[in-house]
N, C-alpha and C positions, 0 to 999 in steps of 0.2 A: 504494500500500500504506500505508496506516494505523499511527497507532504502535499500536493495540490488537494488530492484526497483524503488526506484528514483534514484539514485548513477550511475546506469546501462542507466537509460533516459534521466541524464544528460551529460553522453558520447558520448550518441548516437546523443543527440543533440546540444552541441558542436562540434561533427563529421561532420554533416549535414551541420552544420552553417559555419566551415570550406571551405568547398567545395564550398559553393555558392562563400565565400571572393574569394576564387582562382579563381574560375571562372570571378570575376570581375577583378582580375588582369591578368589573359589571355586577356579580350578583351581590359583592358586598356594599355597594354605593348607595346612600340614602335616596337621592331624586334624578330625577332625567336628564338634568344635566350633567352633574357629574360624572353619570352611567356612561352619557354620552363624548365627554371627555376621554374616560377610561379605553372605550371600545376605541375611539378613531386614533387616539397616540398608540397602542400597541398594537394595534392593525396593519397601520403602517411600519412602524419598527418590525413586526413580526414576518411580514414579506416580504419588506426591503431587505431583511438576513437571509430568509430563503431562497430567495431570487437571485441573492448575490453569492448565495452558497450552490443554487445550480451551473450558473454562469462560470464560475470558477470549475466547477464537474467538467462542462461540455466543453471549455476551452474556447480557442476563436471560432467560431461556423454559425450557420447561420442560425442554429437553434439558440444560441445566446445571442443574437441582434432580435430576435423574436423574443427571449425571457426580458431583457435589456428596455424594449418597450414597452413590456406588461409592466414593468418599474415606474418608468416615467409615467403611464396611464394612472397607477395606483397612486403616485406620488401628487397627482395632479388632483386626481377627481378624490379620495377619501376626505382629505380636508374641508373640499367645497362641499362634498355633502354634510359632512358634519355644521359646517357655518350656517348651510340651509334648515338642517334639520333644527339647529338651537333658536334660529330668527323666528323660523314658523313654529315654535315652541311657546318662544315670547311673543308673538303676535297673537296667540291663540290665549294668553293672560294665565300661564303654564307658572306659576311663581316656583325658583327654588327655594329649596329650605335652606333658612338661615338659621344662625344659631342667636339666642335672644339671651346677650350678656348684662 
């Protein structure tokens, strides 16, 4: 086994391990926005490792200019849905919970 391929298994599975954490802070999170904080930061982290840990697998061809652009589409579009989802959240008079010190 190759350092490419440990290097590559070790993003992929810091990736993995990501996504579970976030998944535990979705279910642990008080209101829909935090929920929704939670879910879009490790979404993104959690692919950008995987994706960067295939790309590293496949080497230069065209299957990494294809993983390579699933990157920039994810890197593009989760954030914007997430800005959408929290605006029409707040538009819709969605309050988060504060804490009343």
């Amino acid at each position: 086994m190759g350092i490419i391929n440990l290097v590559s298994s070790l993003f992929i599975t810091i990736g993995a391990l990501s996504i579970i954490v976030g998944l535990l802070g979705v279910y642990r999170m008080p209101d829909f926005y935090t929920r929704l904080h939670a879910a879009s930061i490790i979404d993104t982290l959690g692919a950008m490792l995987i994706l960067f840990g295939l790309i590293l697998h496949y080497g230069l061809n065209i299957v990494s200019l294809k993983l390579l652009l699933i990157l920039i589409f994810i890197l593009i579009t989760t954030p914007t849905a997430a800005h959408a989802l929290a605006k029409s959240a707040l538009h819709g008079n969605l309050k988060p919970i504060l804490k009343d010190d």
